[in-house]
C-alpha positions, -999 to +999 in steps of 0.1 A: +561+742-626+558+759-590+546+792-613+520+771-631+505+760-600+504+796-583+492+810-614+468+781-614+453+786-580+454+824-576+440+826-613+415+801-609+401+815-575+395+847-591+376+828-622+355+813-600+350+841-576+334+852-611+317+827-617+302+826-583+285+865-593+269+855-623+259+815-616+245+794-585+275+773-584+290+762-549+328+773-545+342+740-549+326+738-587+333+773-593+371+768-592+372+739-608+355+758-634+382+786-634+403+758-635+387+745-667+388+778-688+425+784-676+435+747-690+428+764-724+437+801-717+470+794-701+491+774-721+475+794-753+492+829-741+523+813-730+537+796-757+524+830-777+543+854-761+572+833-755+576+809-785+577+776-773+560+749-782+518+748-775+521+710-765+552+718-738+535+744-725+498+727-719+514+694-700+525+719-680+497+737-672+479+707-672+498+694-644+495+728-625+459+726-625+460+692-614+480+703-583+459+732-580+427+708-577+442+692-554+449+723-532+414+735-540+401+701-520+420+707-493+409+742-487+372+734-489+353+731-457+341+706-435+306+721-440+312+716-477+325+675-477+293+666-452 
């Protein structure tokens, strides 16, 4: 689970650091984006390449990015929640 979560937030920053290039979205929504597309992506490749179930793997996962969102609130700036 604690690998889920850093995979989740490192990940997910560099999704949205991305996303930030290419779109006009703040940081905040750009994560949660990352966030989004690694919901998918994550458990997908996981239970690939190491044969367990798709169902395990995504409540995992799921839960990471749930934690993760959590971090990514707590990292935004005051400038950002005014």
């Amino acid at each position: 689970m604690f690998g889920a979560v850093i995979v989740m937030v490192l990940v997910g920053t560099l999704i949205g650091w991305l996303l930030r290039k290419v779109s006009a979205l703040s940081v905040f929504t750009s994560r949660l984006a990352g966030l989004a597309v690694l919901v998918v992506a994550a458990p997908a490749f996981y239970s690939f390449n190491s044969g367990s179930p798709f169902a395990e793997a995504f409540v995992t996962y799921g839960l990471g990015a749930l934690i993760a969102a959590g971090v990514f609130y707590f990292l935004k700036s005051r400038q950002q929640r005014a």
